[in-house]
Legacy VTK file of the C-alpha trace (Angstrom):
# vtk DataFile Version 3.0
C-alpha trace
ASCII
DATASET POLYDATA
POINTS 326 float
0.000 0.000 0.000
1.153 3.790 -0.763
1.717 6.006 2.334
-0.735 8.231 3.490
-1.555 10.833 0.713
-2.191 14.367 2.188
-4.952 14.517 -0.529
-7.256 11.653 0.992
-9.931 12.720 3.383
-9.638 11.449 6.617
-12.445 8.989 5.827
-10.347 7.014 3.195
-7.576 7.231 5.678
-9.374 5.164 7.414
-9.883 2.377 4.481
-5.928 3.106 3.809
-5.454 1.523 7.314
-8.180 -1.139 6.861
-6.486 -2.549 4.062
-2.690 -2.055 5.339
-1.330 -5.696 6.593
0.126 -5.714 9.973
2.927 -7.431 11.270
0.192 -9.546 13.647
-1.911 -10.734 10.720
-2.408 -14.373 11.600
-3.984 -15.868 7.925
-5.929 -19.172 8.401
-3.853 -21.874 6.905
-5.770 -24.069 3.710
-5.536 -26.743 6.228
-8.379 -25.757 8.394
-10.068 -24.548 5.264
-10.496 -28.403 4.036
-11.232 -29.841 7.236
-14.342 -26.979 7.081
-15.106 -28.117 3.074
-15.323 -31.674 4.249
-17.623 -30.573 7.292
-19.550 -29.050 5.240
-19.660 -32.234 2.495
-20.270 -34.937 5.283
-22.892 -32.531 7.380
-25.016 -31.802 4.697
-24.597 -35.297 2.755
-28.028 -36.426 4.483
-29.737 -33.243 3.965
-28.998 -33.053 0.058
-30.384 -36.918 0.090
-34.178 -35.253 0.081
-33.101 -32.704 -2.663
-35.334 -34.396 -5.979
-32.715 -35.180 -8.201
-31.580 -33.489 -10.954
-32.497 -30.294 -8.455
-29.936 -27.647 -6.472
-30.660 -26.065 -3.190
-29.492 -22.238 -3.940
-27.793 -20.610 -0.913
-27.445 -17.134 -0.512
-27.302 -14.317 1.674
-30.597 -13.066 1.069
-32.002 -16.637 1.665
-29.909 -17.044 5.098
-30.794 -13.661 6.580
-34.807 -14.466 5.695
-34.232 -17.213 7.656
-32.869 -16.047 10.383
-35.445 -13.254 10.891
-38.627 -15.143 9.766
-38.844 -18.799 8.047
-42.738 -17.376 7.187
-40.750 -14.904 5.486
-38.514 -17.365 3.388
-41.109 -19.436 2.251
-42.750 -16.496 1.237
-40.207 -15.051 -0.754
-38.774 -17.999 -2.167
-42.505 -18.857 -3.935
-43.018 -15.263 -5.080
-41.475 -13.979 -8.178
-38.511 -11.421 -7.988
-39.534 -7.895 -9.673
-37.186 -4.985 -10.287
-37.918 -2.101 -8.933
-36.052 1.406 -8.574
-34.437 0.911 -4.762
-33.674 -2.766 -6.120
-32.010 -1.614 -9.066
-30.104 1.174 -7.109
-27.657 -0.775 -6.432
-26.627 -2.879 -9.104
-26.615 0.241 -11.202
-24.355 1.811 -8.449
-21.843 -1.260 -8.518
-21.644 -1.274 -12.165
-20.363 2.495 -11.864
-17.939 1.723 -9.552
-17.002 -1.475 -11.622
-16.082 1.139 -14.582
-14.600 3.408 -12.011
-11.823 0.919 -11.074
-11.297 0.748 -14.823
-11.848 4.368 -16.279
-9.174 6.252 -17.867
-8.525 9.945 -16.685
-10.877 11.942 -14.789
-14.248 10.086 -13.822
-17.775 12.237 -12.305
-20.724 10.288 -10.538
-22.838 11.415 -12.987
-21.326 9.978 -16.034
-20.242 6.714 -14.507
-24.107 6.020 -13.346
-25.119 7.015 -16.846
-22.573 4.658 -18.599
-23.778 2.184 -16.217
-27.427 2.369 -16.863
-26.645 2.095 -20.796
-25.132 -0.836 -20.424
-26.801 -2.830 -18.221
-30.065 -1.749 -20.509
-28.322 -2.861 -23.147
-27.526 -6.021 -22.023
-30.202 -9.364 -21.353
-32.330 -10.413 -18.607
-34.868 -8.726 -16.513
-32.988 -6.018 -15.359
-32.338 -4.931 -19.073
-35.879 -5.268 -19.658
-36.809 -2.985 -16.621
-34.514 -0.252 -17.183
-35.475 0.166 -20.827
-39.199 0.275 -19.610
-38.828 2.967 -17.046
-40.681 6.403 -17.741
-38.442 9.919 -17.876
-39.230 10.294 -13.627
-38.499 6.754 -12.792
-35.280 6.700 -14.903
-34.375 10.615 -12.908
-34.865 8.611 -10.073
-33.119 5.664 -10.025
-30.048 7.999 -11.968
-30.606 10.301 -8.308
-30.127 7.426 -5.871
-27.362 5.775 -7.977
-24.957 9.202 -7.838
-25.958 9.807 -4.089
-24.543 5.919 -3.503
-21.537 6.236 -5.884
-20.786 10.335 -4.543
-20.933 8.692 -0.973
-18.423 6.244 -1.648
-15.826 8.129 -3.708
-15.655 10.501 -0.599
-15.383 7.232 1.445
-13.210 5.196 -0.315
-9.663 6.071 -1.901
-9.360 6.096 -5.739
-9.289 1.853 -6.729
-5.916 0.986 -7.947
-4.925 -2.043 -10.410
-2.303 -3.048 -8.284
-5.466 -4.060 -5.424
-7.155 -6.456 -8.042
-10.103 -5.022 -7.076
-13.142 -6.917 -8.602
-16.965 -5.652 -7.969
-19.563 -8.059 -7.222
-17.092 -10.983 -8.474
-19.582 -13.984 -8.625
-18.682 -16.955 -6.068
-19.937 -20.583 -5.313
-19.389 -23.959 -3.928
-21.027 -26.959 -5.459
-21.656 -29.551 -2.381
-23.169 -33.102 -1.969
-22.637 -33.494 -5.795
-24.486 -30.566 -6.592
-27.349 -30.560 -5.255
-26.658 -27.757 -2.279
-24.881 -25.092 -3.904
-23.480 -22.042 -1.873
-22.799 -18.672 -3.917
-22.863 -14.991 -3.633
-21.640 -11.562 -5.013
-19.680 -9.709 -2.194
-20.099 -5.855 -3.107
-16.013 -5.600 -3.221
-13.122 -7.343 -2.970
-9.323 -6.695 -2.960
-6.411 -8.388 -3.122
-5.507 -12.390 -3.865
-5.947 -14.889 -2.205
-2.128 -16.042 -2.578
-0.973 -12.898 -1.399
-2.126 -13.032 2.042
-5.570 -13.094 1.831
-8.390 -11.267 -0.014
-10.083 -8.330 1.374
-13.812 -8.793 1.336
-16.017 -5.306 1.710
-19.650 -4.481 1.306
-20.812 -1.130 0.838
-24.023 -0.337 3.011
-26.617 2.208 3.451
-28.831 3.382 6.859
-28.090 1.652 10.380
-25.494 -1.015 11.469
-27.088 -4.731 11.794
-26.001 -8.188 12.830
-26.872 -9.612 9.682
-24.371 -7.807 7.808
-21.774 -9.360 9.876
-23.156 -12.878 9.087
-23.519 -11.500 5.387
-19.675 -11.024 5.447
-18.887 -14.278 7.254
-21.222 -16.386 4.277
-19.086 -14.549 1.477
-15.493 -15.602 3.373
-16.683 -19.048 3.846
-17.786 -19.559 0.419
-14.545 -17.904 -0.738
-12.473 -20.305 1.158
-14.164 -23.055 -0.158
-13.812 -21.868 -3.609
-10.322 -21.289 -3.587
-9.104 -23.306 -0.725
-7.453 -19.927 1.603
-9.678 -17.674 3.089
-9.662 -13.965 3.076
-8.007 -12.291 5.939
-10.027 -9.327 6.383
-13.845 -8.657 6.321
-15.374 -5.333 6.555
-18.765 -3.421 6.181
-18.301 0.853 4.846
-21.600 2.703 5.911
-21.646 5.293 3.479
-23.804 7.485 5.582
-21.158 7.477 8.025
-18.130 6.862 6.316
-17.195 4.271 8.971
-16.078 0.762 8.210
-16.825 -2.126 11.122
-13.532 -4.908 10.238
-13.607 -8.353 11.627
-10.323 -10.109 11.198
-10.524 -13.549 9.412
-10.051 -16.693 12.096
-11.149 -19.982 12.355
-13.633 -19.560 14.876
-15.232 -16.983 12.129
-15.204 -19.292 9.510
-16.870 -22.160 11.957
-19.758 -20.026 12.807
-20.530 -19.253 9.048
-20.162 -22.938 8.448
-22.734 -23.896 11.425
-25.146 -21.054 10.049
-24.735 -22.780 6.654
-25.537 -26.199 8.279
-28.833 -25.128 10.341
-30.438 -23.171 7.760
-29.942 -25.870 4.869
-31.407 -27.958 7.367
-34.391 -26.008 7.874
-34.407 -25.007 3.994
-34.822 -28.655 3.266
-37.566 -29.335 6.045
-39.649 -26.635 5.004
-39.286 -27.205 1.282
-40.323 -30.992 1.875
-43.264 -29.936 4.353
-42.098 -31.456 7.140
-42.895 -29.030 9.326
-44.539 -25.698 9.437
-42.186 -22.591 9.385
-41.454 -20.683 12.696
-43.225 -16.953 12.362
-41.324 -14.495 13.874
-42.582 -10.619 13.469
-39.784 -8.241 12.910
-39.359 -4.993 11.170
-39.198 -6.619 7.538
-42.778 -7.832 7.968
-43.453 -4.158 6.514
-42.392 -5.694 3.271
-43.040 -9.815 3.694
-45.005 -10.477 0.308
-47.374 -13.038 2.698
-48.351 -9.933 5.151
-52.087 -10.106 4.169
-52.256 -13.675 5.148
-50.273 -13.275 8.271
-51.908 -12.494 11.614
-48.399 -12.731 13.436
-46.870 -10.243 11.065
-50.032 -7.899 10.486
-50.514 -7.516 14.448
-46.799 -6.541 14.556
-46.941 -3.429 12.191
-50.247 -2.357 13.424
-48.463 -2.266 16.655
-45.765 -0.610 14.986
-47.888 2.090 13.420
-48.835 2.889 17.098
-45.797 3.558 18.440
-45.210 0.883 20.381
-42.128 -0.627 19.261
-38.500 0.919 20.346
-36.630 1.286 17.315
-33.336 1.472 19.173
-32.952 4.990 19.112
-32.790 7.165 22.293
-34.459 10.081 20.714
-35.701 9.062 17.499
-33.944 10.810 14.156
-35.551 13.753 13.037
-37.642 14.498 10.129
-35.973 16.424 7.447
-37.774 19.321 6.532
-38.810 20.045 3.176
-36.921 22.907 2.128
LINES 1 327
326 0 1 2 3 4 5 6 7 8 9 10 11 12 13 14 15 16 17 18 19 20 21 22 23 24 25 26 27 28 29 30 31 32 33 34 35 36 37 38 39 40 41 42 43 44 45 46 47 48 49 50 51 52 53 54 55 56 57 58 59 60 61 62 63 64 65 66 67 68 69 70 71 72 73 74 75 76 77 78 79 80 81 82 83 84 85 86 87 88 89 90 91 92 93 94 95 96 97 98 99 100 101 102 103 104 105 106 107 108 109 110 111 112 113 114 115 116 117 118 119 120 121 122 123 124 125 126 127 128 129 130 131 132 133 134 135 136 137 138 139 140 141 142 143 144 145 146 147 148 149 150 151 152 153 154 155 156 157 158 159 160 161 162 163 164 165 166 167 168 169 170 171 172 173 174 175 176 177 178 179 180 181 182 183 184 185 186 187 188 189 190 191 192 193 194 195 196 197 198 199 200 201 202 203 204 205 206 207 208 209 210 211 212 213 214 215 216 217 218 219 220 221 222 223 224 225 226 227 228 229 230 231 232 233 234 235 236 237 238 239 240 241 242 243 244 245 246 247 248 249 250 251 252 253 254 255 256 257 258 259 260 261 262 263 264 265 266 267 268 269 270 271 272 273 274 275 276 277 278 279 280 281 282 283 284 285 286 287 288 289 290 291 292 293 294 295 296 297 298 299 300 301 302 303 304 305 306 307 308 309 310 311 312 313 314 315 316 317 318 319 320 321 322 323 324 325
């Protein structure tokens, strides 16, 4: 890494130092990364017997953290068909400007990288090509609005992305396990570095409040990464844009046990739900303002009606304040 550049806020200071190795970096050898891949194989053999075959078991993030909160939730969203919309597309539009960011030659604004990036997503296939070339002038002003604000907030955040970092945004990963039939795989937001240089630095790039999910989030990706490549990353870290502060969790074994006994449980309860052997758990939580089966839930529809009344703490000690229309 460079030294410190006068020029850098002291925000991306802060990243400088996140990504700096230190002389008591203690990397987690490819031997306890195996032992954890054949865990994984021999704990989930049984599980992946009831997978029809010819099928996969997808494992994600998204799919984990549903679980966690609300298996009514899961089951929910996993039978309901995914549908762009403008705060869903936000930020794959934003990632593909800082994807051509890393890349761009001479000076680079917000506002051109976010248009460059809508063009050529829209130009490209799939649903998300389909929905950006649908949107009307207000929706497109929209989603263009939100996409700056998220790539503005990070280039004040972040220091300029060098070639020398390898850095590679939302670099698709996955593990194949039990034959196929359970497969692991996500998109981590950013990461830097190789594997065979120390370890990989693994970062996703948040909005809003801090949560315990997005430590689990970062834990999933490292596992998965591990597996993939057989070392694991050395460094994990969430940048809250709104903030400009990164939390950093330091790659162990320990870490990559819990993400492998999070793995374990919810396949497990994937499986058992999928197969109907037993109903799913319902707890109410704050994403029950957005479950696709609220109508139909009493649980969930009791919650945010107590919600609406005030009568759940939403962890603040006064609560933010309203911005005022100016």
């Amino acid at each position: 890494m460079p030294a410190l550049a006068t020029a850098w806020s002291p925000a991306q200071q802060r990243i400088i130092e996140l990504l700096r190795r230190r002389p008591d970096d203690a990397p987690v050898g490819a031997d306890v990364v195996t032992a954890l891949h054949v865990e994984l194989e021999e704990r989930l053999a049984p599980v992946a017997e009831r997978v029809p075959a010819g099928a996969a078991l997808w494992v994600g993030k998204s799919a984990l953290h549903q679980l966690d909160t609300c298996e009514g939730r899961w089951q929910a969203e996993a039978s309901s068909r995914f549908a762009w919309n403008v705060p869903a597309a936000r930020g794959t539009v934003a990632h593909k400007a800082i994807e051509l960011q890393a890349n761009w030659r001479g000076e680079s604004e917000p506002c051109r990288l976010v248009d460059e990036a809508i063009t050529r997503l829209a130009e490209g296939e799939g649903s998300l090509a389909a929905f950006l070339r649908a949107l009307s002038t207000v929706e497109l002003a929209e989603l263009r609005q939100e996409a700056v604000g998220f790539v503005t907030a990070f280039e004040e955040c972040f220091p300029p992305l060098r070639s020398r970092w390898r850095p590679v945004v939302d670099g698709p990963a996955r593990v194949a396990l039990a034959g196929g039939r359970i497969v692991l795989g996500g998109r981590p937001d950013l990461t830097l570095g190789r594997a065979a240089d120390g370890g990989k630095v693994i970062i996703d790039l948040k909005t809003g409040r801090p949560s315990r999910h997005h430590v689990d989030d970062l834990r999933f990706y490292a596992l998965v990464d591990a597996c993939k490549v057989g070392l694991p990353p050395r460094r994990l870290a969430t940048l809250y844009l709104d903030t400009g502060t990164p939390t950093v969790e330091h790659v162990t074994a320990g870490v990559l046990q819990a993400a492998t006994e999070r793995v374990v449980r919810s396949v497990e309860a994937m499986v058992e739900l999928r197969t109907a052997s037993r109903p799913a758990q319902v707890r109410p939580n704050p994403m029950c303002r957005w479950c696709p089966a609220l109508a139909g839930c009493e649980t969930g529809s009791a919650w945010v009606a107590a919600e609406a009344d005030g009568e759940h703490d939403d962890g603040f000690w006064w609560p933010e304040p309203e911005v005022a229309a100016s």
